[in-house]
C-alpha positions in Angstrom: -36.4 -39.3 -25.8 -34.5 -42.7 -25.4 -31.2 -43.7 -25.1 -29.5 -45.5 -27.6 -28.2 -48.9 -27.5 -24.5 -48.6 -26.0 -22.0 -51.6 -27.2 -21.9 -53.5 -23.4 -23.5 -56.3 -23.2 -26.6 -54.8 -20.9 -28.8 -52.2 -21.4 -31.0 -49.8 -19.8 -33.6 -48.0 -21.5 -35.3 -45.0 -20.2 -37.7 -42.4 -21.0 -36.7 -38.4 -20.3 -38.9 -36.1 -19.0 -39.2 -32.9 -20.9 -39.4 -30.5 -18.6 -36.7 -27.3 -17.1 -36.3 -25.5 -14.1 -33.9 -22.3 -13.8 -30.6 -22.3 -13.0 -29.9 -21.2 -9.2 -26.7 -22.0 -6.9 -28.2 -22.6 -3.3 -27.2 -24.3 -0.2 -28.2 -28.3 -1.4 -31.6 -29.1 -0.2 -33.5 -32.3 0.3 -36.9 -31.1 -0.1 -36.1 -29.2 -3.1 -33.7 -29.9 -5.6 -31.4 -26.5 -7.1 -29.5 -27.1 -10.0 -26.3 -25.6 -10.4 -26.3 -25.4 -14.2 -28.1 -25.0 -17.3 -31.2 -27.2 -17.3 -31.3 -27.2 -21.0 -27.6 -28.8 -21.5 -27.6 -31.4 -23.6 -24.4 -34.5 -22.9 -24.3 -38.1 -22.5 -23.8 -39.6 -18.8 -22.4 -43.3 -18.7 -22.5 -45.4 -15.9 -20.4 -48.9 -15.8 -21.0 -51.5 -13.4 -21.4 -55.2 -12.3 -25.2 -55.7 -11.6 -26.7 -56.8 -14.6 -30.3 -55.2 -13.4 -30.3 -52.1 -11.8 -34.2 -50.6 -12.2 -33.7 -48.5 -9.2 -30.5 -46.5 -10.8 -32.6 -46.0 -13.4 -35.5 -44.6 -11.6 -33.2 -42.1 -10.3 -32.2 -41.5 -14.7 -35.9 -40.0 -14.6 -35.8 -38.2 -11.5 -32.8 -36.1 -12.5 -34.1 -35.7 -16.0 -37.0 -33.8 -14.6 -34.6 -30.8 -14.0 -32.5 -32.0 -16.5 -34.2 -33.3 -19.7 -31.5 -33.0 -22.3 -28.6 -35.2 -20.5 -28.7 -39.1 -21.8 -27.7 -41.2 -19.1 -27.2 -44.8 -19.6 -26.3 -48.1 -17.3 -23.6 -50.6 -19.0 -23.2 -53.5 -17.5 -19.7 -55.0 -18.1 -18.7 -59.2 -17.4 -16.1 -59.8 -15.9 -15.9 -56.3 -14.5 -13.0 -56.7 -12.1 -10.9 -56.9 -15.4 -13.1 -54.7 -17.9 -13.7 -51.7 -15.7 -10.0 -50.6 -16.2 -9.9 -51.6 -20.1 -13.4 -49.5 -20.3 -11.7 -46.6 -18.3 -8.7 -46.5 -21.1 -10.5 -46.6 -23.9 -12.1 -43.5 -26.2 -15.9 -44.4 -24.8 -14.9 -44.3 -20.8 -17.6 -44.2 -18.5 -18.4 -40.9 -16.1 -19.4 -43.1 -13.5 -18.0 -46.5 -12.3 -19.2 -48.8 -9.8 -16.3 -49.5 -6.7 -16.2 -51.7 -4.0 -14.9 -51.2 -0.1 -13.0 -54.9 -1.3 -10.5 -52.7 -3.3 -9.0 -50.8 -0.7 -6.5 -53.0 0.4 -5.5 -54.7 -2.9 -2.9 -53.1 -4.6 -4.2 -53.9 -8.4 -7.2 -51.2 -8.0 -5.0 -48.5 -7.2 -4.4 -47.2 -10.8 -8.7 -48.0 -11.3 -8.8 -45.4 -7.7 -6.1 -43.0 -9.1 -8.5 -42.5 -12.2 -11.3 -41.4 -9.2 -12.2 -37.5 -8.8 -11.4 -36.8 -4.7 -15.2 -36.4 -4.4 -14.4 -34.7 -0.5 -13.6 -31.5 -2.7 -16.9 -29.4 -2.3 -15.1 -26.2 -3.8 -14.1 -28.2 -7.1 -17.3 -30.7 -7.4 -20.1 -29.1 -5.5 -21.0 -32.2 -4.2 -22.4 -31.9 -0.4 -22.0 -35.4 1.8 -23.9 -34.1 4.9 -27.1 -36.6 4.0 -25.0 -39.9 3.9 -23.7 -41.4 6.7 -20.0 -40.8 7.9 -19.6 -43.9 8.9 -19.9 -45.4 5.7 -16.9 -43.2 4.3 -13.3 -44.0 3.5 -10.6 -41.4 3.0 -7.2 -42.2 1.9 -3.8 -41.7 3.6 -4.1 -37.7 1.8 -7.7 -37.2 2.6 -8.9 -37.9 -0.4 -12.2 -39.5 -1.1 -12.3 -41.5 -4.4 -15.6 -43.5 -3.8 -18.8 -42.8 -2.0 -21.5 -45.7 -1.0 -24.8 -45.1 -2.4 -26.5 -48.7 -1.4 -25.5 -50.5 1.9 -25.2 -54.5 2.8 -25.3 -56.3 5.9 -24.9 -59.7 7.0 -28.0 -61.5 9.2 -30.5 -64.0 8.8 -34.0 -64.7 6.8 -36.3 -65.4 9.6 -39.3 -67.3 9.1 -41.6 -65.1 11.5 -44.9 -68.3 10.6 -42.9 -70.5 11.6 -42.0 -69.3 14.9 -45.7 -68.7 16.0 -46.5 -71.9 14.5 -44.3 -73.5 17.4 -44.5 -71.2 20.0 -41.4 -69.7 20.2 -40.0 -66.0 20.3 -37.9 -64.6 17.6 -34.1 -65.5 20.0 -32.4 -62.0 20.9 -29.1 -63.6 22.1 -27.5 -66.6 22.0 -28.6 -68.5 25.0 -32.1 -68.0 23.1 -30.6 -68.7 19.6 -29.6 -72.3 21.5 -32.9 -73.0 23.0 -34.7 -71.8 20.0 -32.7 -74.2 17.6 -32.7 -76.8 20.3 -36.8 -76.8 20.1 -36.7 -76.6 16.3 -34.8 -80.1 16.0 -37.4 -81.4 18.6 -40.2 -80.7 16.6 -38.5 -82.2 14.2 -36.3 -79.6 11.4 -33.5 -81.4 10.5 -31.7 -77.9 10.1 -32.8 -75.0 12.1 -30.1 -73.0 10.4 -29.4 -72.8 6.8 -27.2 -71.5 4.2 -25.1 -72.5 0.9 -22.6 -74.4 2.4 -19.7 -71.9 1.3 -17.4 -70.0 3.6 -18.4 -66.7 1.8 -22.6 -67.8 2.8 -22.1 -68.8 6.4 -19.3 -67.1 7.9 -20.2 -64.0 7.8 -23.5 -63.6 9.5 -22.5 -66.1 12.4 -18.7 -64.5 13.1 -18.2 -61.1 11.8 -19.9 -58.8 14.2 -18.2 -61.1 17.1 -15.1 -60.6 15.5 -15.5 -57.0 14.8 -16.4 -56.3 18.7 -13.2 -58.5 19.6 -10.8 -56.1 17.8 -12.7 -52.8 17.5 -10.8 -50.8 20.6 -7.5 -52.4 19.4 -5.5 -50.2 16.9 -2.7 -52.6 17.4 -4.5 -55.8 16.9 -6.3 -54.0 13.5 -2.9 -53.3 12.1 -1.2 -56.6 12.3 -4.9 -58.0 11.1 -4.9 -55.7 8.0 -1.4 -56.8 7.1 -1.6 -59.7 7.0 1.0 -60.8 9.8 1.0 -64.0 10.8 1.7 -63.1 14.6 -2.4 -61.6 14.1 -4.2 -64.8 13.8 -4.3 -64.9 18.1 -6.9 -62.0 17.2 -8.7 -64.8 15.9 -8.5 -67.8 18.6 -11.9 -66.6 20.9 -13.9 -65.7 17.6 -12.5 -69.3 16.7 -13.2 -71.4 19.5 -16.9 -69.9 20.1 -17.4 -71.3 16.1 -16.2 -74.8 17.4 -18.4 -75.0 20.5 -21.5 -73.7 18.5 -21.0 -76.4 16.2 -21.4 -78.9 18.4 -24.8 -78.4 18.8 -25.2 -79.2 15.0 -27.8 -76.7 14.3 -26.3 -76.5 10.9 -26.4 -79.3 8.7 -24.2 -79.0 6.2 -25.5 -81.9 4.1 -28.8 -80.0 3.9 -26.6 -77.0 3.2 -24.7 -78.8 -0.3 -28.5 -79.2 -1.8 -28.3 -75.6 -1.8 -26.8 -74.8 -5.0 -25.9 -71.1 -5.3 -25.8 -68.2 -2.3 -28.6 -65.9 -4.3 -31.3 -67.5 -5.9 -31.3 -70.9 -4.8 -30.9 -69.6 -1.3 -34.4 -67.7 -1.9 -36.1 -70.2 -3.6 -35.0 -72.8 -0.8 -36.4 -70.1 1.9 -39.6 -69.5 0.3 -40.4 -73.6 0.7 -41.5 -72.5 3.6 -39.8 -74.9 6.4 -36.5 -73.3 7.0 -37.1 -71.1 10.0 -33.6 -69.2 9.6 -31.6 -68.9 6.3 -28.3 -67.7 6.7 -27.8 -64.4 3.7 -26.8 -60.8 3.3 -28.7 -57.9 2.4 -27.9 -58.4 -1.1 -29.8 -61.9 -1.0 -32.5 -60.0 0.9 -32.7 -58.1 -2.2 -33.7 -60.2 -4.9 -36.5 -61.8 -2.6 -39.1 -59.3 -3.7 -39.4 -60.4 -7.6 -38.9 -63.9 -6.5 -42.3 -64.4 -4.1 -44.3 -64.6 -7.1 -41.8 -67.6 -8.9 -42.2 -69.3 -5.7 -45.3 -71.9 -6.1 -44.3 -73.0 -2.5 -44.5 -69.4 -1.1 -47.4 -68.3 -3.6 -49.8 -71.6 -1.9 -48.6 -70.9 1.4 -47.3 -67.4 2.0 -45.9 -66.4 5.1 -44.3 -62.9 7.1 -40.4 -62.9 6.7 -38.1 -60.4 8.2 -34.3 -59.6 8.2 -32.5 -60.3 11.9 -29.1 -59.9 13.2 -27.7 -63.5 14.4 -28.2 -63.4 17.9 -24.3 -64.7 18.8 -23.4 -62.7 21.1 -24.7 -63.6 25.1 -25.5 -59.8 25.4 -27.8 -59.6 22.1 -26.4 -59.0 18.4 -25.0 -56.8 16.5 -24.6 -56.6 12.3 -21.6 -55.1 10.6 -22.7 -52.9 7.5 -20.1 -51.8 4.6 -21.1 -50.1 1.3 -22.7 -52.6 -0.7 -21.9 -50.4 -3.6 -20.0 -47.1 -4.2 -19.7 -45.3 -6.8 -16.9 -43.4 -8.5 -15.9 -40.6 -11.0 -13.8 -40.3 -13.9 -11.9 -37.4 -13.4 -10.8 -37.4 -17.0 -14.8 -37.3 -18.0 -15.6 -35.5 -21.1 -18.9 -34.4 -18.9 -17.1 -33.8 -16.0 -19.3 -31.1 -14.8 -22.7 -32.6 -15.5 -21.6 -35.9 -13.7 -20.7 -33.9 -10.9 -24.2 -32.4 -10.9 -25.8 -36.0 -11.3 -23.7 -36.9 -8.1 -24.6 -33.9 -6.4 -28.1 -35.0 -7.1 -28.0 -38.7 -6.2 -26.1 -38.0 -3.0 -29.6 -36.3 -1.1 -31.3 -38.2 1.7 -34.5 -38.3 -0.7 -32.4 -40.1 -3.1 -30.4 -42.4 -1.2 -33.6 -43.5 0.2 -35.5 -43.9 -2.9 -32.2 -45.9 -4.5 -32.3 -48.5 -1.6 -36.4 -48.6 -1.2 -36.4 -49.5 -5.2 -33.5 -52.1 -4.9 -34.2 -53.6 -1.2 -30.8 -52.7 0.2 -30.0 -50.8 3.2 -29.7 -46.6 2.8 -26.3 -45.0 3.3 -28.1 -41.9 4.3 -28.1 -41.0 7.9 -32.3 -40.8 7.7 -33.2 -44.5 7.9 -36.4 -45.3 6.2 -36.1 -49.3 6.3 -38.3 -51.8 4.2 -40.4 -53.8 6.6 -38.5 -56.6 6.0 -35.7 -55.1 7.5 -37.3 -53.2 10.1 -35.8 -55.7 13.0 -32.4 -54.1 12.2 -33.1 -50.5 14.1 -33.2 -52.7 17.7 -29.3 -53.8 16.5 -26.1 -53.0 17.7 -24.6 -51.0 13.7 -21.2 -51.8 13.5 -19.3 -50.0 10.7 -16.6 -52.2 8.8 -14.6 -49.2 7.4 -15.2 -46.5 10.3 -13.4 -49.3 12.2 -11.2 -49.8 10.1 -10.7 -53.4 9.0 -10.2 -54.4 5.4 -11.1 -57.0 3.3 -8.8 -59.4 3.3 -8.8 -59.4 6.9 -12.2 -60.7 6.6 -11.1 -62.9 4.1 -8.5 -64.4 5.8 -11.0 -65.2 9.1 -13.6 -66.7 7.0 -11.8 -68.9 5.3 -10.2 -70.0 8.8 -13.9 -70.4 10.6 -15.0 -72.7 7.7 -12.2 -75.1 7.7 -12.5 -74.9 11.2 -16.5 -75.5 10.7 -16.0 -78.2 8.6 -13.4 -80.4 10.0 -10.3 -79.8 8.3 -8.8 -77.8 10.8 -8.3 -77.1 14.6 -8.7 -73.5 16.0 -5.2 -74.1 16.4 -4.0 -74.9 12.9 -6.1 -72.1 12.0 -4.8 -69.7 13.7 -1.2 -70.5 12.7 -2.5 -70.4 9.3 -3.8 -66.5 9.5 -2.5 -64.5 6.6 -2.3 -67.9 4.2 -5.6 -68.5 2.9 -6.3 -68.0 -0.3 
């Protein structure tokens, strides 16, 4: 059985399993999946979102239609989707499922897209357990309600070219007095960059400030407030986080001339990496995830291939730390014609074994509380986990100091103009 070709742009084809099991309502299980309903219900499951490739959603398609051979499930992949996911809601064809971000929490525009979301924290109405996925990655709203849950996670770090350390003798550095002497041999031995990135605010900021940042502010409700509003009084918040970014780039481990050869923060970013003489790339779990298919495009990494792993940037003088947020969460349509077999998928999907399988497949970090990293990841369990939304800080807050710390890193503003200027950027 197939699905059939929807009318988005992207589609995912998938072959169903034909097989049943009986019905029976148990306490969820890991290790064995119950369903709740008929297995031999037949209904169409959409799914809307931004990736354009998703083969690890739709590895899942074929897990669930082992119990469940009859439903049609189906990925659409909508442009533009910060404008087409509400049109696609409206209309006669609206998806079950929708993709949502952590980003939309404190912008008022997705409220009517969040309204449109099932409060998935109601067990007795959805059946839906959350025990396997980690607390720390949930959001509930002012009434307790939760309208999203994160089924892949993202944090911010560095590529590290592990070859290229034991080429020159030098340790992996585990704080920053280590990162400077580290980056201080590099330029010795004669890398005219120790450090890269895309030279964007959005591609270096966040690895090099955000856990600092984050560890500033944490144990200050006040200071989180006044940061999440916007208030202009909250850029004093920002000053240390400010002046450490001024001092480090002194030592010009950057060069952001190297940086503007880079030409996008995904794929060029890779393919730069996998030339092989970069010891640290500055990039997010999400660029961490499209390495994978790309080793074999490389004809630099495919002559020469070399161990890479996935560090924290060692800022901090006591070691690091790495914030994580939901990389994606996902949603329901509470006005679904299929309201209780999208439930059921959900139900399914939100299981340690699936979580992990979802974030294996794609090469992003598991929002279940069993951690089963990639090796290329495997650094991250010696790391301080900071949780953006257990904390409590918002997007635009984020925004707001990123857009700060690279005028700042660039020249075109002191610490001082920048911190005047919190609550302004655009």
């Amino acid at each position: 059985m197939k699905n059939k070709l929807t009318k988005i742009s992207f589609t995912l084809f998938i072959l169903l399993s034909l097989s049943s099991l009986g019905a029976c309502k148990k306490k969820i299980n890991d290790d064995a999946f119950i369903p709740y309903l008929d297995t031999l219900t037949k209904c169409k499951i959409q799914i809307a979102g931004r990736y354009q490739n998703f083969e690890a959603l739709e590895a899942e398609f074929d897990r669930f239609n082992e119990f469940y051979p009859n439903v049609e499930l189906s990925y659409n992949y909508l442009d533009n989707y910060k404008v087409t996911i509400s049109t696609a809601l409206a209309g006669l064809d609206a998806p079950d499922i929708f993709m949502t971000f952590p980003w939309m929490l404190d912008k008022t525009n997705y409220n009517p897209l969040l309204d449109n979301a099932e409060n998935l924290a109601d067990a007795a109405k959805t059946g839906i357990e959350l025990s396997a996925i980690n607390k720390k990655l949930l959001f509930y709203t002012e009434n307790d309600s939760l309208p999203m849950v994160p089924v892949l996670g993202v944090a911010n770090g560095m590529l590290v070219n592990e070859d290229l350390f034991k080429k020159e003798g030098l340790e992996i550095p585990a704080n920053y007095r280590q990162l400077v002497d580290v980056c201080q041999k590099f330029k010795e031995a004669g890398y005219k960059s120790p450090i890269l990135a895309e030279d964007s605010a959005t591609s270096i900021m966040p690895s090099l400030i955000y856990s600092m940042f984050t560890k500033e502010v944490m144990n200050n409700p006040e200071a989180i407030s006044k940061l999440n509003k916007l208030d202009p009084a909250a850029g004093k918040y920002t000053r240390a986080t400010l002046e450490w970014l001024e001092e480090f780039n002194r030592h010009n481990f950057i060069d952001l001339e190297e940086c503007k050869k880079i030409k996008d923060n995904y794929s060029a970013v890779i393919m730069r990496f996998f030339e092989g003489d970069v010891p640290m790339m500055l990039a997010s779990a999400d660029v961490v995830s499209g390495t994978k298919k790309r080793e074999a495009l490389s004809e630099a990494f495919t002559k020469s291939p070399f161990k890479y792993s996935f560090y924290a940037v060692p800022v901090m003088e006591n070691g690091s730390a790495v914030l994580e947020v939901p990389s994606v969460e996902f949603s329901v349509n509470k006005n679904s014609k299929n309201l209780e077999m999208t439930n059921e998928f959900m139900r399914f999907l939100l299981r340690t074994n699936e979580l992990n399988n979802l974030a294996m497949i794609k090469r992003l970090i598991t929002c279940s509380t069993v951690y089963s990293f990639d090796d290329v990841y495997a650094p991250m369990g010696n790391t301080e986990h900071l949780y953006q939304l257990e904390i409590g800080l918002l997007d635009n807050t984020y925004m707001q100091l990123r857009n700060a710390a690279y005028n700042v890193f660039t020249g075109k503003m002191t610490v001082d103009e920048a911190v005047s200027n919190y609550g302004k950027f655009n």
